[in-house]
N, C-alpha and C positions, 0 to 999 in steps of 0.2 A: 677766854675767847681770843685774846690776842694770840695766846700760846697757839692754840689750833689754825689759828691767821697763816702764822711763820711756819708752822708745819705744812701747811698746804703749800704757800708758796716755793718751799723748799721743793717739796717734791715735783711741783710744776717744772721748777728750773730743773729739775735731776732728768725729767721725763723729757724737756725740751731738749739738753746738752746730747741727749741718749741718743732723739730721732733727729739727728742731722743730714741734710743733704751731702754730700760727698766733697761736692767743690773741686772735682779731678779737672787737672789740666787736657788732658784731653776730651773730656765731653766738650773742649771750645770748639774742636776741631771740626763739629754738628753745626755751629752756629750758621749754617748757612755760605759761607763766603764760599765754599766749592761747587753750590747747587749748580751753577751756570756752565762749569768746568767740563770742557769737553773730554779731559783726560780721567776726571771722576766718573764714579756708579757708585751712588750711595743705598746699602740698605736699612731700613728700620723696621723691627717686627716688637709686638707685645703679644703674648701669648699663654695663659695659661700662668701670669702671674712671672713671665720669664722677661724677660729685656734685652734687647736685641739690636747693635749698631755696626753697620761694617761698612767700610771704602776699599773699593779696587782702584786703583790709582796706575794708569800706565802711559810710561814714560814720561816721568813730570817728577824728577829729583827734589826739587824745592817745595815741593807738597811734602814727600817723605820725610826731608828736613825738617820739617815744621812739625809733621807728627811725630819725629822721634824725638823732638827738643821737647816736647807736651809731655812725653812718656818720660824723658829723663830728671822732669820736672819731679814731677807723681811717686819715682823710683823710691825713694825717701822714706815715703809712706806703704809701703809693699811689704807685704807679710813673705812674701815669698819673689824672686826674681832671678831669671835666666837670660843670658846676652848668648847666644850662639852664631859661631860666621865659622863659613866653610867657602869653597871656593863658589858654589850658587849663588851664595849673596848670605843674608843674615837674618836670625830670628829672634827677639827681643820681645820678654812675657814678663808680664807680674799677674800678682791677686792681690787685695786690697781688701780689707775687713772693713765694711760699715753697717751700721744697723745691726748686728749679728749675722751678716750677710756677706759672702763672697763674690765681690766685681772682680770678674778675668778682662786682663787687657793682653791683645796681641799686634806684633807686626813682624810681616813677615817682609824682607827687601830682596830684589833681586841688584843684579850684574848689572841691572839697564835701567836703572831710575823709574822700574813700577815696583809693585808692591799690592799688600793689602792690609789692612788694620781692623784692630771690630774690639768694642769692649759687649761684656753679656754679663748677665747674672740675675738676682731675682728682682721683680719690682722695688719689695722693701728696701735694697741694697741701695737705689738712689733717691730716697726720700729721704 
């Protein structure tokens, strides 16, 4: 009895470590403190199982900062990660494995301190 105790346990904990939330530095960027922001548009959709966040951000550099230090945070943990700058401005992507699931994070910056950001992927990926 005890044997089958610590085998259940065990597996709880296997099953718990498995479905973890993400904890991405930039899902802070949601928390609300840009709602007010007249230089933001924020979107949010759920869909068919999909997940869906994006920011238009224009003219407001110190937002972009903020989003990009979130991302370079995150960078670490990316399965996959691209930095590109041309004379437009600069385009900065990962993916990131959770759940068995692929979160794509993007930002794209311009010349002029806008931009846009969005992460997506599937529900199970931020649970």
């Amino acid at each position: 009895m005890k044997r089958l105790a610590i085998i259940l346990l065990y597996i709880a904990t296997a099953i718990a470590a498995v479905a973890k939330p993400p904890k991405l530095n930039v899902e802070n960027i949601f928390d609300g403190r840009f709602n007010n922001n007249k230089s933001v548009t924020i979107s949010i959709y759920k869909n068919n199982g999909n997940y869906y966040r994006g920011i238009t951000i224009k003219d407001n550099p110190d937002i972009i900062k903020k989003i990009a230090s979130a991302i370079e945070k995150d960078a670490p943990r990316a399965s996959n990660y691209c930095d590109h700058k041309n004379n437009d401005g600069q385009y900065t992507s990962l993916q990131i494995v959770n759940n068995g699931e692929v979160i794509y994070i993007g930002l794209q910056r311009d010349r002029h301190g806008g931009g846009f950001f969005f992460i997506q992927g599937k529900e199970k990926a931020f649970k």
